[in-house]
C-alpha positions as a Python dict, from the first residue, in 0.01 Angstrom:
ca = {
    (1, 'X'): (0, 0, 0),
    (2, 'X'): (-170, -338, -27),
    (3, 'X'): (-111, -640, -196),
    (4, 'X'): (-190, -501, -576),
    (5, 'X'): (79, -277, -539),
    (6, 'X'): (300, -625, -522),
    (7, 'X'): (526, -739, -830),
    (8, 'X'): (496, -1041, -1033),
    (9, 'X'): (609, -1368, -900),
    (10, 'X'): (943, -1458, -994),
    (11, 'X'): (740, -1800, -1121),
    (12, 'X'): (638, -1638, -1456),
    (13, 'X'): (261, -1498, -1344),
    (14, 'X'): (230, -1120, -1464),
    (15, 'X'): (15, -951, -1322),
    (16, 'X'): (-40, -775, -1628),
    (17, 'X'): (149, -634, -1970),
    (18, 'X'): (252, -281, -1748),
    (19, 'X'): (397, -527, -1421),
    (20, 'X'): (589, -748, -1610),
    (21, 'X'): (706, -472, -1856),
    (22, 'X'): (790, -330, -1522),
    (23, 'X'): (951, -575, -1383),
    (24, 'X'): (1140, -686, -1682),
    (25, 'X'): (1312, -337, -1714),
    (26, 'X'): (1436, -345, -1353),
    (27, 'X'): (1529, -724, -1421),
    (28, 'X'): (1744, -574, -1711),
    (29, 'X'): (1889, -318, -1522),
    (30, 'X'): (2022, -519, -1271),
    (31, 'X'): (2209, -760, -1528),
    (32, 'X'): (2399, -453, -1553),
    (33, 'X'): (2644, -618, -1315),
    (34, 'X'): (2975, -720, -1436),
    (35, 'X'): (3063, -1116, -1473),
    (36, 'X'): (3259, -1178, -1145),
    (37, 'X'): (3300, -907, -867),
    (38, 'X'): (3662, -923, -702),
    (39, 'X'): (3570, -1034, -348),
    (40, 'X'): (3645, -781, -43),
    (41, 'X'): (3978, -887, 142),
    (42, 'X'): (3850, -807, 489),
    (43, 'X'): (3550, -983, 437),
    (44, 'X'): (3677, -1288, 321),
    (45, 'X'): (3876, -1456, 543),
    (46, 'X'): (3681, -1507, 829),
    (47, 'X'): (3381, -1695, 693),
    (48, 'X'): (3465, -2054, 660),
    (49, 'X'): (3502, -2258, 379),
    (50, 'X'): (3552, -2188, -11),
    (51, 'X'): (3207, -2101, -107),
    (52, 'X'): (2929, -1868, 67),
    (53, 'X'): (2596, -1952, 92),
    (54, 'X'): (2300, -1748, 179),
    (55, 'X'): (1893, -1810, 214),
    (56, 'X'): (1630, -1577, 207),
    (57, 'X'): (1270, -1520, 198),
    (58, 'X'): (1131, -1228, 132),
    (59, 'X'): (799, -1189, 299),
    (60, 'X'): (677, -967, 61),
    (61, 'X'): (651, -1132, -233),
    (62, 'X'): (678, -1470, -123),
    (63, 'X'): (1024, -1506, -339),
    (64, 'X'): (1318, -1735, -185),
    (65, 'X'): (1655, -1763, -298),
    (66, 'X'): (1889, -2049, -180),
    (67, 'X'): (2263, -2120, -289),
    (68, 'X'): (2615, -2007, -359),
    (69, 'X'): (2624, -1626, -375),
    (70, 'X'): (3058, -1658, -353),
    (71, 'X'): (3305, -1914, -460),
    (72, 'X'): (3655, -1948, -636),
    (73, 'X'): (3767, -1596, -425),
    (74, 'X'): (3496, -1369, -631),
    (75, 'X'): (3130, -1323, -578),
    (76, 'X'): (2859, -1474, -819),
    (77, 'X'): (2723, -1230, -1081),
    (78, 'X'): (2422, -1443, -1159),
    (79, 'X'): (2368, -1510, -796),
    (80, 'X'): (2401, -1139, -701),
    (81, 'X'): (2181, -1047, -1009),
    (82, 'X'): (1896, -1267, -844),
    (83, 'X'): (1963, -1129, -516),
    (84, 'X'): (1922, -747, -628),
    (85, 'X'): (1587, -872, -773),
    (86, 'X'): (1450, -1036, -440),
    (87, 'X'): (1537, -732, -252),
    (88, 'X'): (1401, -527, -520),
    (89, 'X'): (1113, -267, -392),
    (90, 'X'): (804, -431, -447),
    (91, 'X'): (595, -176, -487),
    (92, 'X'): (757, 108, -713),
    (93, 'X'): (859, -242, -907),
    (94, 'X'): (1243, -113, -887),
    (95, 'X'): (1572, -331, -856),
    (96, 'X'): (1918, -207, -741),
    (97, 'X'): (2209, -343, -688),
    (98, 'X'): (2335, -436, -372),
    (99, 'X'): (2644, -408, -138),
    (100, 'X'): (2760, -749, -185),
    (101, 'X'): (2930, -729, 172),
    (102, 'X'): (2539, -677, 305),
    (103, 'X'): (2555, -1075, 201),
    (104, 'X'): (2848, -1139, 363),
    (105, 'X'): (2737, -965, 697),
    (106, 'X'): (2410, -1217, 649),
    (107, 'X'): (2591, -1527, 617),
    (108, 'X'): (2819, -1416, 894),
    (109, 'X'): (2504, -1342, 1168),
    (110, 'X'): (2345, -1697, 1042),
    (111, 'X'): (2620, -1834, 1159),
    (112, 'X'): (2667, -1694, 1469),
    (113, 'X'): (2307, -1795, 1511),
    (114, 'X'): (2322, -2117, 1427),
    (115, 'X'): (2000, -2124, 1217),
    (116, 'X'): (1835, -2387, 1064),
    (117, 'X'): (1599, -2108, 856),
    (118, 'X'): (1639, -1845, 590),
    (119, 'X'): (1632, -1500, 665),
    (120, 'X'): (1264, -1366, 641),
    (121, 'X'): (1323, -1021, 482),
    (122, 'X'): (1074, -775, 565),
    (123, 'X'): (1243, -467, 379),
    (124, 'X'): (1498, -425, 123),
    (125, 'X'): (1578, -171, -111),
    (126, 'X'): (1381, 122, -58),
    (127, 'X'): (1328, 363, -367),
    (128, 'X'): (1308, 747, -260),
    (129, 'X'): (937, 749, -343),
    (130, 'X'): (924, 471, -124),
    (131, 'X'): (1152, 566, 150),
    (132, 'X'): (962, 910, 142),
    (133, 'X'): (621, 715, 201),
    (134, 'X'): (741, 549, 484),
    (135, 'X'): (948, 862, 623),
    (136, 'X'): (575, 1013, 615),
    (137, 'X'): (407, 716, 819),
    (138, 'X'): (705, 687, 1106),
    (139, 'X'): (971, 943, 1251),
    (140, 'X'): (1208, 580, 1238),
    (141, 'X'): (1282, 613, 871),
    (142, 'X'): (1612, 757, 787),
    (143, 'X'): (1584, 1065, 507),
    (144, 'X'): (1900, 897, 365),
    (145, 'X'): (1819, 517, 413),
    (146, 'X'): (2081, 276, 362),
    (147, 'X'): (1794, 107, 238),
    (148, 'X'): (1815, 334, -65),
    (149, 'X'): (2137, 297, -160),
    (150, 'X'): (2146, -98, -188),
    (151, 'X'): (2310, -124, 143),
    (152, 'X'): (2067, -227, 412),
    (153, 'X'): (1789, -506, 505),
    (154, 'X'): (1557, -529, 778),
    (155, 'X'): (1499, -914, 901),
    (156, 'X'): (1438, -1200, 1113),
    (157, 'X'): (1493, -1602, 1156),
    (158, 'X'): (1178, -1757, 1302),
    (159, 'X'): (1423, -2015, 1485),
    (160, 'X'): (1590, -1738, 1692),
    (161, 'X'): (1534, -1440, 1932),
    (162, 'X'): (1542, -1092, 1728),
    (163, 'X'): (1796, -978, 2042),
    (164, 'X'): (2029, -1279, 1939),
    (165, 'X'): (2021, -1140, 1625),
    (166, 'X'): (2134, -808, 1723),
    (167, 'X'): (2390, -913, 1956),
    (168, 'X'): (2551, -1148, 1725),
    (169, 'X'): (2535, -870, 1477),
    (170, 'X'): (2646, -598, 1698),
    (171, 'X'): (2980, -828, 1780),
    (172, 'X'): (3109, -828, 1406),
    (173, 'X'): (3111, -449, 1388),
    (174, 'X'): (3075, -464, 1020),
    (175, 'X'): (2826, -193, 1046),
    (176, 'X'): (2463, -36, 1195),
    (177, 'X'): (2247, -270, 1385),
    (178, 'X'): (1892, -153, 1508),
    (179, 'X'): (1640, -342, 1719),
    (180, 'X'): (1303, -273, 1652),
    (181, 'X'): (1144, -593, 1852),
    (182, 'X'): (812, -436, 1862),
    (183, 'X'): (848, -431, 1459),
    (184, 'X'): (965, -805, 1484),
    (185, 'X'): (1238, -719, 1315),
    (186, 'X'): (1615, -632, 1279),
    (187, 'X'): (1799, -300, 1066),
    (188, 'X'): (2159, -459, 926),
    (189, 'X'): (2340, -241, 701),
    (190, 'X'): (2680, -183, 612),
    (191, 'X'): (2748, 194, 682),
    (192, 'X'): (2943, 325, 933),
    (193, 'X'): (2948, 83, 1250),
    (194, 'X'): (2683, 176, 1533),
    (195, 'X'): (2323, 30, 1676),
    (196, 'X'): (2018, 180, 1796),
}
């Protein structure tokens, strides 16, 4: 899967009348999301302040997002909207909508970390086609992904050690942490609280 299987810039470039008719369904799709999403009560008390921010750059497509995902006690439909489209999977072109507490488990480990830099993301949201390709290519890949189901990303922050990452990660216990530093990368979902 090279770089022709990639999606269309979010800067406007198709890539051609299929992509972008592509990639405008799944864009579609994921304004599916209601106006303001009730924020989780054990999630929000212990970041500080009244807003949540997040950054992220996903490696794949060369895509960024920067700003207030939460504020006001609810999270951001137009922020999560943009989100679910920057994790999207790049190469079946699909977008789903995400856990909004994986964002809140992000802005917790950044800052834990203390980073200066966005999260790189390396993987996102797998489709089944997808997962099943890379299920084929390493004995790693879960059959039943959190990746799949919106809930899981696979990252690093070029200003920190992938083990800090883990660590800090793997003291929230807000769910499965797994180091892969010959990847140069780490798993964060939010299932069920373990590491690997």
């Amino acid at each position: 899967m090279g770089t022709d299987d990639r999606a269309a810039p979010m800067n406007g470039r198709a890539t051609g009348r299929r992509g972008f008719l592509t990639f405008a369904a799944a864009t579609l799709t994921a304004m599916a999301v209601p106006a303001v999403i009730p924020a989780a009560p054990a999630m929000a008390a212990p970041l500080a302040g009244g807003v949540r921010r997040i950054a992220l750059h996903n490696v794949n497509t060369n895509e960024h997002f920067s700003g207030v995902y939460w504020a006001d006690g609810a999270y951001k439909a137009d922020a999560l909207r943009k989100l679910d489209v920057l994790l999207r999977d790049h190469r079946a072109k699909q977008v789903c909508r995400f856990d909004p507490r994986l964002f809140d488990l992000l802005a917790r480990v950044h800052q834990a970390v203390d980073s200066d830099e966005p999260f790189r993301i390396i993987c996102g949201y797998r489709s089944k086609r997808t997962n099943a390709v890379a299920r084929r290519r390493s004995r790693g890949v879960a059959k039943q992904s959190y990746h799949t189901r919106g809930m899981a990303v696979d990252v690093r922050l070029p200003d920190v050690e992938l083990g800090a990452i883990a660590d800090a990660a793997m003291e929230l216990e807000l769910g499965g942490v797994g180091y892969y530093p010959r990847s140069g990368f780490v798993h964060l979902d939010v299932g069920p609280v373990r590491s690997w």
